[in-house]
PDB file of N, CA, C and O in Angstrom:
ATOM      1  N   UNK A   1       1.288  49.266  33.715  1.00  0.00           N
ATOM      2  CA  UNK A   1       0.439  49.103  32.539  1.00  0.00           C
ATOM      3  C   UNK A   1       0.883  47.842  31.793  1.00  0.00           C
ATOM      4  O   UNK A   1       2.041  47.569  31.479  1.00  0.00           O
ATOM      5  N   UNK A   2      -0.237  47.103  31.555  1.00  0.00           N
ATOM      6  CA  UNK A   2       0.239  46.081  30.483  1.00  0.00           C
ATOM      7  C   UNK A   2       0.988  45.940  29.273  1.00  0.00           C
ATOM      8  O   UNK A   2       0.705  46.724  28.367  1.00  0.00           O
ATOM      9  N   UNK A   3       2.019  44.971  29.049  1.00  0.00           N
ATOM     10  CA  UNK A   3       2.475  45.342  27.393  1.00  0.00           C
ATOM     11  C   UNK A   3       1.478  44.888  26.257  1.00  0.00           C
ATOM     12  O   UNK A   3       0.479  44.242  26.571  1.00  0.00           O
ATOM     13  N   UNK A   4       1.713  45.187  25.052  1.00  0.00           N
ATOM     14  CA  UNK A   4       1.192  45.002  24.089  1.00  0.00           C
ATOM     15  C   UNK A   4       0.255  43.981  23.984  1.00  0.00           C
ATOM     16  O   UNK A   4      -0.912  43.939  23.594  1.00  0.00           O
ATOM     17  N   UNK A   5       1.481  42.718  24.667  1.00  0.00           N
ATOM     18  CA  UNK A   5       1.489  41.148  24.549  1.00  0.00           C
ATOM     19  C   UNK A   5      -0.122  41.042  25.206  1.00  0.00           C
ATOM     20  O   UNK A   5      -1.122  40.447  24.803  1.00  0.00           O
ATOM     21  N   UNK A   6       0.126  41.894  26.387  1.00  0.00           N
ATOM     22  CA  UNK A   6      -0.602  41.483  27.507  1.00  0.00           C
ATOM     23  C   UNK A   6      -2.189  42.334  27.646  1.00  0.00           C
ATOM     24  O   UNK A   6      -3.117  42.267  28.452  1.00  0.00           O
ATOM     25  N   UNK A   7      -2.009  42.872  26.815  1.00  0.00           N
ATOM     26  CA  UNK A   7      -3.161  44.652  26.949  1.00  0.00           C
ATOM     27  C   UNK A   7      -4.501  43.729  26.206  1.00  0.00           C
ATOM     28  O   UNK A   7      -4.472  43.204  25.093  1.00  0.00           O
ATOM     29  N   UNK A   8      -5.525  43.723  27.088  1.00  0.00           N
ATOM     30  CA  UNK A   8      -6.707  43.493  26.644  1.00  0.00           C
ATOM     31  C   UNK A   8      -7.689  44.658  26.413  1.00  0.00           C
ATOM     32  O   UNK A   8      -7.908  45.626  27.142  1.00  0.00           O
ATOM     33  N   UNK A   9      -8.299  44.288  25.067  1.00  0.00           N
ATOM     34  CA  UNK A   9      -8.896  45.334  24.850  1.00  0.00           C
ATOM     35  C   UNK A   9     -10.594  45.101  24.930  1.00  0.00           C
ATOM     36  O   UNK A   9     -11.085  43.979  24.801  1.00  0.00           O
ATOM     37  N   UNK A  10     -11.456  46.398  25.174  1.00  0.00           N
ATOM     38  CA  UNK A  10     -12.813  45.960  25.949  1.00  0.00           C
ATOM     39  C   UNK A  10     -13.589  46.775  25.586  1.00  0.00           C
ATOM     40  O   UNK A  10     -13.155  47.800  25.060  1.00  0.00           O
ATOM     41  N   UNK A  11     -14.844  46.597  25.736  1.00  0.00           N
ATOM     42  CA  UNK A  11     -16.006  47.708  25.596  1.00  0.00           C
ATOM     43  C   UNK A  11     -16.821  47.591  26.676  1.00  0.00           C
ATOM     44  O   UNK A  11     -18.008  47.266  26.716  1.00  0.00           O
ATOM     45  N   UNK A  12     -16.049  47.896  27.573  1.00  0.00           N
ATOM     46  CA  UNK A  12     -17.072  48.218  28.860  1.00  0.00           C
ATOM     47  C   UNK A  12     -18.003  49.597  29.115  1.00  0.00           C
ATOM     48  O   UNK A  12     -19.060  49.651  29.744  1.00  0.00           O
ATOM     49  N   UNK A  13     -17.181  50.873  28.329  1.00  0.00           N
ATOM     50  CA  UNK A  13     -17.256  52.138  28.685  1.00  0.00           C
ATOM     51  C   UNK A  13     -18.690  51.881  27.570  1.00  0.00           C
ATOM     52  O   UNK A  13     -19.796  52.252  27.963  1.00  0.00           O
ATOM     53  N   UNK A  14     -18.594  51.476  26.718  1.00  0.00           N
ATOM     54  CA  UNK A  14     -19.602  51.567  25.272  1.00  0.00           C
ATOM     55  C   UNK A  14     -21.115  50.898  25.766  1.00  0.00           C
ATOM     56  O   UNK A  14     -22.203  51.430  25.545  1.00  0.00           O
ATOM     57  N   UNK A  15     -20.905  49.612  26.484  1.00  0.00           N
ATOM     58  CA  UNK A  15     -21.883  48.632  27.137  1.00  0.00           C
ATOM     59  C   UNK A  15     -22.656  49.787  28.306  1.00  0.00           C
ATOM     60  O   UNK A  15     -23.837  50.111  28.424  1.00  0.00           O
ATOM     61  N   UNK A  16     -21.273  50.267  29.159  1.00  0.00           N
ATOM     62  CA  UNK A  16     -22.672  51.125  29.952  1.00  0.00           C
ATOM     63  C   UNK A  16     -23.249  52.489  29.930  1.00  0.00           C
ATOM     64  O   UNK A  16     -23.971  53.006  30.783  1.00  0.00           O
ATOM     65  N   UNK A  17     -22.785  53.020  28.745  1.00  0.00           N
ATOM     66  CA  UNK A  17     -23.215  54.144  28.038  1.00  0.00           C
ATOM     67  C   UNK A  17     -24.348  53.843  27.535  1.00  0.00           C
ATOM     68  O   UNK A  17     -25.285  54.641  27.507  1.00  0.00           O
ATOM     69  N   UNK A  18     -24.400  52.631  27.067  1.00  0.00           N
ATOM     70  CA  UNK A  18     -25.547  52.100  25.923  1.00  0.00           C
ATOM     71  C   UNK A  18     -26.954  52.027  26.521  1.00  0.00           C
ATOM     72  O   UNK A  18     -28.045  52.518  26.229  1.00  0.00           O
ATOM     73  N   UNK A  19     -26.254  50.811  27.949  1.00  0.00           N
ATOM     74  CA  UNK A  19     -27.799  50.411  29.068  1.00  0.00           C
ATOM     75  C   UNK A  19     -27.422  52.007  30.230  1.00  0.00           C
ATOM     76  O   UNK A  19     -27.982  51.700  31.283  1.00  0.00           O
ATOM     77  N   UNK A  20     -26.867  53.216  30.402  1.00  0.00           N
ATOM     78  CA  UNK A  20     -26.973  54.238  31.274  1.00  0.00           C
ATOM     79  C   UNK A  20     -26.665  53.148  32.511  1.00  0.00           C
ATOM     80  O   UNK A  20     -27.435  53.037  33.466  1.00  0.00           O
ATOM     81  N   UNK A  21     -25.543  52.425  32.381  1.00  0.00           N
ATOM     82  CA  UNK A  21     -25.307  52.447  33.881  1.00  0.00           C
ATOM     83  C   UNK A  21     -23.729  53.264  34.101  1.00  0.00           C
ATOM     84  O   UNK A  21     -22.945  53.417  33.165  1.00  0.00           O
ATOM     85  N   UNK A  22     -23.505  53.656  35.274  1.00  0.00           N
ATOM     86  CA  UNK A  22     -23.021  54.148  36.126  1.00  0.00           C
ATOM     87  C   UNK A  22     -21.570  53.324  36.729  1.00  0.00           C
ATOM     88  O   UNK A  22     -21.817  52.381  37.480  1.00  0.00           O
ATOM     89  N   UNK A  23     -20.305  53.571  36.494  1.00  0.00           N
ATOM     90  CA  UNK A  23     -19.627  52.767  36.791  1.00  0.00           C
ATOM     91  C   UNK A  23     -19.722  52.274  38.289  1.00  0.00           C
ATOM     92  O   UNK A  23     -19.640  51.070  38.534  1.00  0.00           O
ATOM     93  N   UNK A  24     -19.892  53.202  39.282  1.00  0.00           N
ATOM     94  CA  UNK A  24     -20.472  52.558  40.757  1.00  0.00           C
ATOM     95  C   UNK A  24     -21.264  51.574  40.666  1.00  0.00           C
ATOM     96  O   UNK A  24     -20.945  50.453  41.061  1.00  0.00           O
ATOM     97  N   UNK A  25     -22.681  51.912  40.006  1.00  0.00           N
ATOM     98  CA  UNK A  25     -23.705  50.664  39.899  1.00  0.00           C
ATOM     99  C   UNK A  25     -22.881  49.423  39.195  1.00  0.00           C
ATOM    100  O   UNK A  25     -23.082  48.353  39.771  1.00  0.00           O
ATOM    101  N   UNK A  26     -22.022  49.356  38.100  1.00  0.00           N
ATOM    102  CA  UNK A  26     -21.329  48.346  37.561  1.00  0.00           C
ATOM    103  C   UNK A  26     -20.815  47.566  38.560  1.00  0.00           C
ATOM    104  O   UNK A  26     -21.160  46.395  38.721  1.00  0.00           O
ATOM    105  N   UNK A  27     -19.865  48.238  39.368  1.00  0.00           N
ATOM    106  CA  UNK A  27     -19.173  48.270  40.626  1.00  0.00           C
ATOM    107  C   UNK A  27     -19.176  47.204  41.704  1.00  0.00           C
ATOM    108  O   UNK A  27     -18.459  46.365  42.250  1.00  0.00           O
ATOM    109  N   UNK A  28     -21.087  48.014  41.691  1.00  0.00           N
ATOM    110  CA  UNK A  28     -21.816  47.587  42.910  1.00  0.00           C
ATOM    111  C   UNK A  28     -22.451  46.119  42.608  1.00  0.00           C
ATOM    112  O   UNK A  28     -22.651  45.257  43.465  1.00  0.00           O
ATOM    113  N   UNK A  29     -22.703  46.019  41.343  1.00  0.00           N
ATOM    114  CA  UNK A  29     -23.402  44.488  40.658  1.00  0.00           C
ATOM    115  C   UNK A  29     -21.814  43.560  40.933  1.00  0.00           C
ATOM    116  O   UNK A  29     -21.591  42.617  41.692  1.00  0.00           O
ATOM    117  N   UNK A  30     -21.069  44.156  40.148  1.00  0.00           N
ATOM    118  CA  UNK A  30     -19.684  42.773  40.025  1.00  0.00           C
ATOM    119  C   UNK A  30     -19.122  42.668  41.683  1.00  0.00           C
ATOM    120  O   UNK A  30     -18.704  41.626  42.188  1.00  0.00           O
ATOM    121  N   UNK A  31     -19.208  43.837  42.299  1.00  0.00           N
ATOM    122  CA  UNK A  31     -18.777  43.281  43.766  1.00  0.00           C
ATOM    123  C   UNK A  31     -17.351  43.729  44.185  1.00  0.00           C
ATOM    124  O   UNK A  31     -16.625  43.229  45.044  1.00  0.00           O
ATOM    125  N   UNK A  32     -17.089  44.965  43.240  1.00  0.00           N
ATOM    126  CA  UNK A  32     -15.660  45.405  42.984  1.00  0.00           C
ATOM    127  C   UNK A  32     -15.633  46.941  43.242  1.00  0.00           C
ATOM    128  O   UNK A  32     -16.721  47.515  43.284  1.00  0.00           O
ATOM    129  N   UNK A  33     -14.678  47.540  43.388  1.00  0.00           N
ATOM    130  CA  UNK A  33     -14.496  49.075  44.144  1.00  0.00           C
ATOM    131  C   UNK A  33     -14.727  49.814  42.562  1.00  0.00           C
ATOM    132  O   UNK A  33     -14.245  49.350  41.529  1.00  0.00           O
ATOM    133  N   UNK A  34     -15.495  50.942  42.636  1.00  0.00           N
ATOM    134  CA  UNK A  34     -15.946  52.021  41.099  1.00  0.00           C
ATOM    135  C   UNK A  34     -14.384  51.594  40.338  1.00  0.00           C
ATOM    136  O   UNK A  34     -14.379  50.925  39.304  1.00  0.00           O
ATOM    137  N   UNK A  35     -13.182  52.040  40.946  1.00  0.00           N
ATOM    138  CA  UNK A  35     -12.140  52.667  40.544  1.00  0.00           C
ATOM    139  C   UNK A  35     -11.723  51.592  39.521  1.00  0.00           C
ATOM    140  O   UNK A  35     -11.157  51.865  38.463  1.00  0.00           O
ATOM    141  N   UNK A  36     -12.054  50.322  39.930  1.00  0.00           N
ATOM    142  CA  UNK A  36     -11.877  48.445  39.347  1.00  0.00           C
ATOM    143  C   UNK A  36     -12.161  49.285  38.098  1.00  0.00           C
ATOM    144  O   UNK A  36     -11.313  49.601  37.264  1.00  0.00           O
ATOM    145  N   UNK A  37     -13.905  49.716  38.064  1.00  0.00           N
ATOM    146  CA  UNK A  37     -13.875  49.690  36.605  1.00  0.00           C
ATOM    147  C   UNK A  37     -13.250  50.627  35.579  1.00  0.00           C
ATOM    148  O   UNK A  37     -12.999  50.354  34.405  1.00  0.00           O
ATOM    149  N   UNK A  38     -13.015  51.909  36.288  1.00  0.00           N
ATOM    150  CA  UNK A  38     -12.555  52.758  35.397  1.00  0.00           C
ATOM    151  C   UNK A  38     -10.628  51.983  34.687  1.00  0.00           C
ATOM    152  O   UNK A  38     -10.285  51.819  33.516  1.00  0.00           O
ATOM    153  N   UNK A  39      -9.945  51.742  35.786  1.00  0.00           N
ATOM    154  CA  UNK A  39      -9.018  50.813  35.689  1.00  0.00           C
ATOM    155  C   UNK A  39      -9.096  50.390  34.566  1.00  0.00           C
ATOM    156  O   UNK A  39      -8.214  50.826  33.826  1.00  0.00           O
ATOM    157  N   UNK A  40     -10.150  49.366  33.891  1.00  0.00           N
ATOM    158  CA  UNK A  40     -10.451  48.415  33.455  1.00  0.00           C
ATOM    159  C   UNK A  40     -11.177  48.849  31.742  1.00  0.00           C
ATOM    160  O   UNK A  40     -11.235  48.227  30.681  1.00  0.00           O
ATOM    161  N   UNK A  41     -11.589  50.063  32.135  1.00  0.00           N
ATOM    162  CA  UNK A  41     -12.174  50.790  30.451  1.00  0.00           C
ATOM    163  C   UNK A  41     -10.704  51.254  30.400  1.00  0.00           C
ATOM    164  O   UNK A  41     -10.283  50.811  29.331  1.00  0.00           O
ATOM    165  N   UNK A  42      -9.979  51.746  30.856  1.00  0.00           N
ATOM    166  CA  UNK A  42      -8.933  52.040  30.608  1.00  0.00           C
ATOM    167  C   UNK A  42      -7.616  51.559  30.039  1.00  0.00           C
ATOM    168  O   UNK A  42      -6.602  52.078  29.573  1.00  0.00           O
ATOM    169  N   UNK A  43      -8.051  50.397  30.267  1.00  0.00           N
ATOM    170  CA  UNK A  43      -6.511  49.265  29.491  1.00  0.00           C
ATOM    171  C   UNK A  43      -5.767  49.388  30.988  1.00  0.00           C
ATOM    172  O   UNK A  43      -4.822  48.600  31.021  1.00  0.00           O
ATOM    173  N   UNK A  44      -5.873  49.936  31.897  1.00  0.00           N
ATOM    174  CA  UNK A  44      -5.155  50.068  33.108  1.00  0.00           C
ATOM    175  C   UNK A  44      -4.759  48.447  33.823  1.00  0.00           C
ATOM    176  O   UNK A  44      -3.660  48.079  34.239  1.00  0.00           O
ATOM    177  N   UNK A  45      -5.756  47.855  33.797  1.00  0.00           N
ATOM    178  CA  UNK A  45      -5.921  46.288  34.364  1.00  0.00           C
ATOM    179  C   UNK A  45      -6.440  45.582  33.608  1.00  0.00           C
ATOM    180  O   UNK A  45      -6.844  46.247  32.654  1.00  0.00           O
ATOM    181  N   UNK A  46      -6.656  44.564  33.510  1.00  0.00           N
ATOM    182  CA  UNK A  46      -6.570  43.450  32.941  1.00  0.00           C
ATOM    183  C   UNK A  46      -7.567  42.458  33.853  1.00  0.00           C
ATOM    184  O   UNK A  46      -7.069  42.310  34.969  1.00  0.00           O
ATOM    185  N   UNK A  47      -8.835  41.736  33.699  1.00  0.00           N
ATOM    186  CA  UNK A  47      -9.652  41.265  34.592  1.00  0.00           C
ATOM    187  C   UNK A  47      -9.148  39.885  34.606  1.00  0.00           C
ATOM    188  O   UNK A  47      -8.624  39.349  33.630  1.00  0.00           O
ATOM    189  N   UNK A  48      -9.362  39.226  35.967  1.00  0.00           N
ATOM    190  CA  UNK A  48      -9.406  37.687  35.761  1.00  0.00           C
ATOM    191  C   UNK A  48     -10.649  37.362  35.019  1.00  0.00           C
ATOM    192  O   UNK A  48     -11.726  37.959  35.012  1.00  0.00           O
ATOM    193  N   UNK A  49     -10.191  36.066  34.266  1.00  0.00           N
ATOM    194  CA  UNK A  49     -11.136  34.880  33.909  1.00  0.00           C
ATOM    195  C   UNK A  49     -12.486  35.169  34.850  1.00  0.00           C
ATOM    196  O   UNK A  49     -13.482  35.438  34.180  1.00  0.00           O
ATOM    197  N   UNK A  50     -12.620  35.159  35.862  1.00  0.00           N
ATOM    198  CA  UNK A  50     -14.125  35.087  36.584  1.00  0.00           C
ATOM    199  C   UNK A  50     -14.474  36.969  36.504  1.00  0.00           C
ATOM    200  O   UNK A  50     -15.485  37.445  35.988  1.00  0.00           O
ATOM    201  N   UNK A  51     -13.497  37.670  37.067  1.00  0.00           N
ATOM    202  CA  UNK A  51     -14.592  39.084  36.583  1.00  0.00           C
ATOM    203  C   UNK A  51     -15.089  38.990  35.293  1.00  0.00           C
ATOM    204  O   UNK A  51     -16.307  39.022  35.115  1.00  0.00           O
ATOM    205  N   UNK A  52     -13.974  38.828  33.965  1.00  0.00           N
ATOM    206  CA  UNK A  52     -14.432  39.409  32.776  1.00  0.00           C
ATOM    207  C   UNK A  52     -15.848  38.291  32.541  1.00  0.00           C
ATOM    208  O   UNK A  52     -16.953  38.696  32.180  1.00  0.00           O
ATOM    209  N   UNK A  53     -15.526  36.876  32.827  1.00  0.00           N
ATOM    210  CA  UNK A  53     -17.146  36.175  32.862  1.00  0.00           C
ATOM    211  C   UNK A  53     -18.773  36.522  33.246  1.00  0.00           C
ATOM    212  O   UNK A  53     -19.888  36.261  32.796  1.00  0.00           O
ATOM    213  N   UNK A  54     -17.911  37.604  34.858  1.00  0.00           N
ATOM    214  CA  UNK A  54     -19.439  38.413  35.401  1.00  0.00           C
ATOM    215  C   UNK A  54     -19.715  39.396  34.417  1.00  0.00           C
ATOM    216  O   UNK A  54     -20.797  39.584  33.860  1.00  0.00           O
ATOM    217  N   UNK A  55     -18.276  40.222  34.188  1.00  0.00           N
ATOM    218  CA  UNK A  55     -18.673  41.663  33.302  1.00  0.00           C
ATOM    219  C   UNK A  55     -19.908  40.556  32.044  1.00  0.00           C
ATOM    220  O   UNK A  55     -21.108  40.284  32.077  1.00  0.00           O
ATOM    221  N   UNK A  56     -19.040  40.302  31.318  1.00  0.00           N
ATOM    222  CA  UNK A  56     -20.375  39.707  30.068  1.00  0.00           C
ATOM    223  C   UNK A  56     -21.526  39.288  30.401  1.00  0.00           C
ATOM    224  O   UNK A  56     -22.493  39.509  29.671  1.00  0.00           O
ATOM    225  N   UNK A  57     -21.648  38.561  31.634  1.00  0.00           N
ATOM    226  CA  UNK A  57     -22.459  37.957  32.107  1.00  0.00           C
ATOM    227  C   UNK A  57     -23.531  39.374  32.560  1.00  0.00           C
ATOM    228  O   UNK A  57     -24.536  39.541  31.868  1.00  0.00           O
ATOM    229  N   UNK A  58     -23.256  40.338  33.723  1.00  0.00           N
ATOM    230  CA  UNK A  58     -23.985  41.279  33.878  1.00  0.00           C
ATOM    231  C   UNK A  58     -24.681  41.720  32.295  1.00  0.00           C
ATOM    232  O   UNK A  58     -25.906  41.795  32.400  1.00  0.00           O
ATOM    233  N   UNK A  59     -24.318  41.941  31.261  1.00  0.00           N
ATOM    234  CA  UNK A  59     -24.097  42.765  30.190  1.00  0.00           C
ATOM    235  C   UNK A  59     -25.030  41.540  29.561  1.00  0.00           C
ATOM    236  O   UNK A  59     -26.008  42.149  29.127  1.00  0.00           O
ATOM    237  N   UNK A  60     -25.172  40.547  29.369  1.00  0.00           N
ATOM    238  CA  UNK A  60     -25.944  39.354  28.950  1.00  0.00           C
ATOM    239  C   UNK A  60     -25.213  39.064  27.331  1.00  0.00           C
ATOM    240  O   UNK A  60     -25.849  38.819  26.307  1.00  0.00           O
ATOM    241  N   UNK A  61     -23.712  39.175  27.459  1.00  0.00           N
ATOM    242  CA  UNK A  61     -23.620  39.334  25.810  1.00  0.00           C
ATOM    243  C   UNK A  61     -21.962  38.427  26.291  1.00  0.00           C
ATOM    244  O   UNK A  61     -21.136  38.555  27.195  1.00  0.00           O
ATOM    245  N   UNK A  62     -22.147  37.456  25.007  1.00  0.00           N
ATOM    246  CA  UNK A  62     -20.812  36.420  25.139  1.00  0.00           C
ATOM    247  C   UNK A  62     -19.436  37.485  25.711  1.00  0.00           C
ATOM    248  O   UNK A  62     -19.384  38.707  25.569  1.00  0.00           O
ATOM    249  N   UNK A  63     -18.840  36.977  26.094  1.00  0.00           N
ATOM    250  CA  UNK A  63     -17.621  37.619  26.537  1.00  0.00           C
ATOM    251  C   UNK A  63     -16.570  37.992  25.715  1.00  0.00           C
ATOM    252  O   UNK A  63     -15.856  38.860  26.218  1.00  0.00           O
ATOM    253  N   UNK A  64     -16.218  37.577  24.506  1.00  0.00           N
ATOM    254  CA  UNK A  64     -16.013  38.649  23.273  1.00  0.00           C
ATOM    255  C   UNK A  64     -16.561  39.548  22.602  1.00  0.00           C
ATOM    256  O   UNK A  64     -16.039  40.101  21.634  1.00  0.00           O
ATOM    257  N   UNK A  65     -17.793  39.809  23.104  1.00  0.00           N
ATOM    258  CA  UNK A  65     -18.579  40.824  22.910  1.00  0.00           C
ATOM    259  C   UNK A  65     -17.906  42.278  23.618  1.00  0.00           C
ATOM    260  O   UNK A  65     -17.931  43.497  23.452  1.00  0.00           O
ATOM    261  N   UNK A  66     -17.302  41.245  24.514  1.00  0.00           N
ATOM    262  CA  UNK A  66     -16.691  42.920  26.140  1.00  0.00           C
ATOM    263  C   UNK A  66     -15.017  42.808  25.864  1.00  0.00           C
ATOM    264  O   UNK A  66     -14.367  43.844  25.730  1.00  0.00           O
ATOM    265  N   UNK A  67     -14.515  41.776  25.805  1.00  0.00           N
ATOM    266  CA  UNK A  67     -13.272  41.853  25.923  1.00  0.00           C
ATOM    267  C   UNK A  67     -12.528  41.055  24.757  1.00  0.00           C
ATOM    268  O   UNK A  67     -13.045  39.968  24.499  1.00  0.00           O
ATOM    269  N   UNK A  68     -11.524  41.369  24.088  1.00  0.00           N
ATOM    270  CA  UNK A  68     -10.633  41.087  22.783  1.00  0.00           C
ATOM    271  C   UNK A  68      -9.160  41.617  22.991  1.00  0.00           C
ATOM    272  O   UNK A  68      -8.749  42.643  23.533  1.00  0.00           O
ATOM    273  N   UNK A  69      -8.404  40.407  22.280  1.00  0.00           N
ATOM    274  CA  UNK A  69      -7.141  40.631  22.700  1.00  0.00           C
ATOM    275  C   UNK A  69      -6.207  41.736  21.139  1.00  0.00           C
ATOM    276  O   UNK A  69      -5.001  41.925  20.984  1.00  0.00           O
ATOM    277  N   UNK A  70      -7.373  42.223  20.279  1.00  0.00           N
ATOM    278  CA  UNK A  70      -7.160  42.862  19.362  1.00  0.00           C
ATOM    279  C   UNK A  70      -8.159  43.844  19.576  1.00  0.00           C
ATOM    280  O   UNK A  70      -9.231  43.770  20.177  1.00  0.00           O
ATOM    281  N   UNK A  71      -7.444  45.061  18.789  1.00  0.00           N
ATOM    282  CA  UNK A  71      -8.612  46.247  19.055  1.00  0.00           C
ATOM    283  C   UNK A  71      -9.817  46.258  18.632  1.00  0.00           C
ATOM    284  O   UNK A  71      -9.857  45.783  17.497  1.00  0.00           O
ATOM    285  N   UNK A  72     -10.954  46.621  19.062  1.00  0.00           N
ATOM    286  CA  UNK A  72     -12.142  46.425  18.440  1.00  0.00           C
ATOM    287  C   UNK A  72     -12.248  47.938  17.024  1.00  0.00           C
ATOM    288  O   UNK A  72     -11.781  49.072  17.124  1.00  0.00           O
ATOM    289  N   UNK A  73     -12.973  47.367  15.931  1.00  0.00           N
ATOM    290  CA  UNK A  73     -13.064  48.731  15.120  1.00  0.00           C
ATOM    291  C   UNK A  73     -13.431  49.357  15.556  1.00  0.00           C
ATOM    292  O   UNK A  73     -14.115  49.092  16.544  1.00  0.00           O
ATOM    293  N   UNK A  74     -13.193  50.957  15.024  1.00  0.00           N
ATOM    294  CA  UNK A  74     -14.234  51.831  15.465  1.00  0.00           C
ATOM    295  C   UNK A  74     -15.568  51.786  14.778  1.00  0.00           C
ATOM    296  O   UNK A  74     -15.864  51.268  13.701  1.00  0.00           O
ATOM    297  N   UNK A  75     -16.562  52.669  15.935  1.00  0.00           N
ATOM    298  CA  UNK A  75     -18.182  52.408  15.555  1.00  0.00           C
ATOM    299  C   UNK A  75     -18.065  53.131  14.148  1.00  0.00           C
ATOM    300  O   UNK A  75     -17.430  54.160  13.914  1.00  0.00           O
ATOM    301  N   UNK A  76     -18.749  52.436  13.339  1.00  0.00           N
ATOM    302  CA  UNK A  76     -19.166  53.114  12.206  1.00  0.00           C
ATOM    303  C   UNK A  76     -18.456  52.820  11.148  1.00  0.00           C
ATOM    304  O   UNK A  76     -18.770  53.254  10.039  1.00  0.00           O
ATOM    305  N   UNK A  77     -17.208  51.901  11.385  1.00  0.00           N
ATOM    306  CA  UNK A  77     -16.314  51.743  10.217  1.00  0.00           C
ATOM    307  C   UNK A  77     -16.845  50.735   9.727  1.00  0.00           C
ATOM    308  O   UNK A  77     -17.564  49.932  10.322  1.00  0.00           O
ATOM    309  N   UNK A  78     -16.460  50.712   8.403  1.00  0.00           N
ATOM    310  CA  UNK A  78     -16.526  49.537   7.367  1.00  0.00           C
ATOM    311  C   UNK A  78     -15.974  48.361   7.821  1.00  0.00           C
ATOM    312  O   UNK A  78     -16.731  47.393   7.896  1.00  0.00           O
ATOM    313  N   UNK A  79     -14.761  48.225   8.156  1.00  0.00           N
ATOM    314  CA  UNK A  79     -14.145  47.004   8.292  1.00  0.00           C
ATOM    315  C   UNK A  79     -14.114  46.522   9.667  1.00  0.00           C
ATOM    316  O   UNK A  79     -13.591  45.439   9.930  1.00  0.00           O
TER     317      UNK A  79
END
């Protein structure tokens, strides 16, 4: 597991809840095994530069939109 330093944080799980995709179908678009993504909502791994580019890219939303090296708020908070 990544340290602190290193732990990227993401909204992948939120992105395909939102559009109902399927981490396989995610999977199957980026070109990567299901397990990549769960890995990956998980803080488990850490994407290269070119996945996390496809992830946003699939998702059509800048790539700090998906991935931040600080936690994202939670939905609904004020700040």
């Amino acid at each position: 597991m990544p340290t602190d330093k290193e732990h990227v944080h993401n909204r992948i799980a939120v992105l395909r809840a939102e559009r109902g995709v399927s981490r396989r179908d995610l999977a199957t678009a980026l070109g990567v095994h299901y397990q990549t993504v769960g890995y990956l909502e998980r803080g488990e791994y850490s994407p290269s530069l070119h996945l996390a580019l496809r992830i946003a890219a699939y998702f059509e939303v800048p790539v700090e939109v998906v991935f931040s090296l600080t936690p994202f708020p939670r939905l609904g908070s004020t700040t």
